[in-house]
C-alpha positions as CSV (number, residue, x, y, z in Angstrom):
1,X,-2.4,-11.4,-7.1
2,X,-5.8,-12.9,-6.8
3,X,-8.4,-9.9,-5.7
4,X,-8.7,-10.8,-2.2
5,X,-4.8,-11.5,-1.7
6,X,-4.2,-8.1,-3.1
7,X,-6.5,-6.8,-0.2
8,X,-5.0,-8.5,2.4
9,X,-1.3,-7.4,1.2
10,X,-2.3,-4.0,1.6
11,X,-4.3,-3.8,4.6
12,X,-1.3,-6.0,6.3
13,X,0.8,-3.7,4.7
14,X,-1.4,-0.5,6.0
15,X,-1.4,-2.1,9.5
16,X,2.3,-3.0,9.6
17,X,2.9,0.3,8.7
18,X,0.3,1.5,12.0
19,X,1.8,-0.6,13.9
20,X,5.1,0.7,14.0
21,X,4.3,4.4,14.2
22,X,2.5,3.2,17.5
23,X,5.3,1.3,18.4
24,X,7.9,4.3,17.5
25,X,6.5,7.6,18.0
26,X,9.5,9.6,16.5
27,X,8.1,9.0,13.2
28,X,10.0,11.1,9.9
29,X,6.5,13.4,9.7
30,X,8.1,15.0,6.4
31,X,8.6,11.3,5.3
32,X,5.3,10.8,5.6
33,X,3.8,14.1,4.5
34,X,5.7,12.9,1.1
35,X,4.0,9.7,1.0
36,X,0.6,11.1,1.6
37,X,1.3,12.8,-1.4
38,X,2.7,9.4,-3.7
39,X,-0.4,7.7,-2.8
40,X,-2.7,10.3,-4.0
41,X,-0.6,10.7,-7.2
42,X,-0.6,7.2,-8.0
43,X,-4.5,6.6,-7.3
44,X,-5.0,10.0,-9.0
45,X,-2.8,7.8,-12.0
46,X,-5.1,4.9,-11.4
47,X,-7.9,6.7,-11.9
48,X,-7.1,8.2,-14.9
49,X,-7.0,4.6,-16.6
50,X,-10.7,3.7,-17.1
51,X,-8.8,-0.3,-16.5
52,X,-8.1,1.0,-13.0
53,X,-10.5,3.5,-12.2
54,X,-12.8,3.0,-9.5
55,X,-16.2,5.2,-9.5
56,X,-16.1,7.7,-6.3
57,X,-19.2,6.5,-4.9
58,X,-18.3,2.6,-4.6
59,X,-15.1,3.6,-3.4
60,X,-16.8,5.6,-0.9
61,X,-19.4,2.6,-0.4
62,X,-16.2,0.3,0.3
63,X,-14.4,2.5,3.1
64,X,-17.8,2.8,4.8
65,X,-17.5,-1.1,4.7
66,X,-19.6,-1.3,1.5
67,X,-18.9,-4.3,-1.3
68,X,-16.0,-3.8,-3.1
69,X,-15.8,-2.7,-6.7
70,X,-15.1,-5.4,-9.3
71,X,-11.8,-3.7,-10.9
72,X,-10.7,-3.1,-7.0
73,X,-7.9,-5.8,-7.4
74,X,-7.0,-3.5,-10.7
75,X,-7.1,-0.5,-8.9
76,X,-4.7,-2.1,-5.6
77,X,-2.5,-3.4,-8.2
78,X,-1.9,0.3,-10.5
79,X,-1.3,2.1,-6.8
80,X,1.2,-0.7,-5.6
81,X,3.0,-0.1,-8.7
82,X,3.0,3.3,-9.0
83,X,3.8,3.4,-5.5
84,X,7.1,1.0,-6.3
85,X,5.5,-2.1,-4.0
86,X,5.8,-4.3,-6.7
87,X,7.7,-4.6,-9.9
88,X,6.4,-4.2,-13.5
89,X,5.8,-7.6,-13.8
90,X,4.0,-8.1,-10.5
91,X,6.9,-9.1,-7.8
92,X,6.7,-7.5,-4.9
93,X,9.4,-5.1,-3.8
94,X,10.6,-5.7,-0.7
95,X,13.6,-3.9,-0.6
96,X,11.6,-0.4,-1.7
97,X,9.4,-1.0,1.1
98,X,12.0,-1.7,3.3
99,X,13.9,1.7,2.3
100,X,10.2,3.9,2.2
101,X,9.3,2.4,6.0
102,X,12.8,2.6,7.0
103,X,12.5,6.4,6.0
104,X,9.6,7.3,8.2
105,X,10.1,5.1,10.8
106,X,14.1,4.7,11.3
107,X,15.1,1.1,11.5
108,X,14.5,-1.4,14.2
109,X,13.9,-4.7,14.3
110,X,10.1,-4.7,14.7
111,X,10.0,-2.8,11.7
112,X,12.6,-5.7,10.3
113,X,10.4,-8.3,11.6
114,X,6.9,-7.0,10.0
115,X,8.2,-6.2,6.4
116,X,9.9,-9.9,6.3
117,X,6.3,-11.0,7.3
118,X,4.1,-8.8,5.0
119,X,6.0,-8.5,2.2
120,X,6.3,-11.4,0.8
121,X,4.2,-13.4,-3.1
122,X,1.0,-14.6,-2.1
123,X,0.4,-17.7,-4.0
């Protein structure tokens, strides 16, 4: 993934996500109590790699709509792995994210419908 396709994977991926809690409010909360909890261990992971680490402050900076950080595509890439997102070798994981968003948000087609569109190689 380029840096800025790696961005817009996740923040589709972040808003898909959104989208169906709104859409379903009988959300799995102990589902998503546990993922809470992956994310921080895999950035907590990333960060621990001086490849992957991002300095607090710029990533700060960037949720306050600041510049992003130059290893940021890096960074987006060690969570999505750690997470499962995407393979070793880069490919992303549709499946796993299809299980993990199944998990908190039961299945339905809307949920079918928005992992088929996010989750898919940008080129």
């Amino acid at each position: 993934f380029t840096n800025s396709k790696m961005k817009q994977f996740v923040a589709l991926l972040v808003f898909a996500l959104a989208a169906t809690a709104m859409a379903r409010p009988e959300v799995n909360k102990e589902q998503i109590a546990q993922s809470a909890q992956r994310v921080k261990q895999a950035h907590d992971k990333c960060q621990a790699d001086p490849a992957t680490a991002i300095d607090d402050g710029a990533l700060r900076n960037l949720h306050s709509g600041g510049a992003q950080p130059a290893n940021m595509a890096a960074h987006a890439l060690c969570i999505s792995k750690g997470l499962g997102w995407q393979n070793a070798d880069g490919a992303i994981n549709k499946d796993y994210i299809q299980s993990r968003a199944e998990a908190i948000f039961g299945s339905n087609p809307k949920l079918q419908q928005i992992v088929d569109e996010c989750a898919i190689a940008q080129a």
